[in-house]
C-alpha positions as a printed Julia matrix, in Angstrom:
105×3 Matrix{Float64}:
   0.0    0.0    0.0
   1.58   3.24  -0.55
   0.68   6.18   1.69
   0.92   9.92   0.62
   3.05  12.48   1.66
   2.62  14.34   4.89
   2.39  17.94   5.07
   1.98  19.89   8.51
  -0.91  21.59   8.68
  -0.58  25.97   9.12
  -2.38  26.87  12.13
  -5.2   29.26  12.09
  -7.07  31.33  13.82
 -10.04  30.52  15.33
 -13.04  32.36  17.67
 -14.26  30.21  20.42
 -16.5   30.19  23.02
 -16.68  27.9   25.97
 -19.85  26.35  27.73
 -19.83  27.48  31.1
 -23.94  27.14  32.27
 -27.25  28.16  30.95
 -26.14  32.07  30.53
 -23.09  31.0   27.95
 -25.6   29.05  26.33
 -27.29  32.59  24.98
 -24.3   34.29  24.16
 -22.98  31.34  21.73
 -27.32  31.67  20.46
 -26.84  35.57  20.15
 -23.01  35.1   18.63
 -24.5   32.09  15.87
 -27.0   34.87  15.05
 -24.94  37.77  14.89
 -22.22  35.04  12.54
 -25.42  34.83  10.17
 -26.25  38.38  10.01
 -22.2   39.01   8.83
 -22.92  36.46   6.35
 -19.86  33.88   8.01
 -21.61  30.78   8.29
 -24.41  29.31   5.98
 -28.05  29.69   6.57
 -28.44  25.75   7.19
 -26.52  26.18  10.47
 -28.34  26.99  13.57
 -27.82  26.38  17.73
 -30.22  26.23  20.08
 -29.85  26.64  23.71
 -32.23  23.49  25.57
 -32.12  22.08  29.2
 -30.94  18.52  29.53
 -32.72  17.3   33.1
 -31.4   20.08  35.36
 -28.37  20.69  33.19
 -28.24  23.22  30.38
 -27.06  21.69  27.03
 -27.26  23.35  23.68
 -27.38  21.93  19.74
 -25.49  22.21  16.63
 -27.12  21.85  13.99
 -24.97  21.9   11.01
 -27.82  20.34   7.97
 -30.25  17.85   7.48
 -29.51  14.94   9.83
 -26.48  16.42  11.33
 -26.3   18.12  14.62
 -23.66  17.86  18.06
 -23.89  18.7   21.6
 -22.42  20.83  23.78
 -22.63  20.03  27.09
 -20.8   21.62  30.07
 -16.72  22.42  29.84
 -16.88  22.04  25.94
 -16.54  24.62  23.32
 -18.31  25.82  20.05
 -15.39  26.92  17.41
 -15.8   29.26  14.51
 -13.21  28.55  11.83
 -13.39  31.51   9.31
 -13.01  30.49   5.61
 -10.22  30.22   3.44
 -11.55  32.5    1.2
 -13.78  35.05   1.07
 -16.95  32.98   1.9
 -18.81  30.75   4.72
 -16.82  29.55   7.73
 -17.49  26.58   9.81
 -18.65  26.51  13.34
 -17.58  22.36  15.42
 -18.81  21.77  18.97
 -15.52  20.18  20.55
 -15.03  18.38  23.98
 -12.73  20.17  26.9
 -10.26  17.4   26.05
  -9.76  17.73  22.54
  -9.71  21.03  22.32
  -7.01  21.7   25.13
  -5.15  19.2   23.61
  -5.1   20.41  19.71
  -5.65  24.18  20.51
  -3.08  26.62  21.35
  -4.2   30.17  22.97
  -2.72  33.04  20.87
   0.24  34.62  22.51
């Protein structure tokens, strides 16, 4: 089997906002909104802020048939786009993303 080069991947910036309880739960709703009305992430995407027994819990929903939770400790991440265009927005545990991302300096 032959296996392709490697190439390290440039790091990039990235907003994020961490899930700290029910009130961080309406800033990430007011910042998904405000990431719509600048025209940075596509219509499809949406996040809505719901209680999960006691706990509050919010949803990604990122198309038809695709959405993630964020629960307590993790972290919704804008990536901007390459290009002129849509960027991305990834719900990622408190593990992962203290392990793969790097606070500016």
């Amino acid at each position: 089997m032959r296996r392709g080069q490697r190439y390290q991947t440039v790091p990039r910036h990235v907003e994020v906002m961490e899930h700290t309880g029910g009130e961080s739960l309406a800033r990430m709703t007011d910042w998904v909104i405000d990431l719509h009305l600048s025209g940075l992430i596509p219509s499809q995407v949406s996040f809505n802020a719901v209680d999960d027994g006691g706990r509050p819990v919010g949803r990604l929903r990122v198309g038809p048939g695709a959405e993630s939770l964020i629960t307590p400790g993790g972290h919704l991440v804008f990536h901007p786009g390459r290009r002129p265009g849509p960027g991305t927005l990834e719900v990622v545990d408190a593990e992962r993303f203290y392990r793969e991302f790097q606070p500016l300096r």
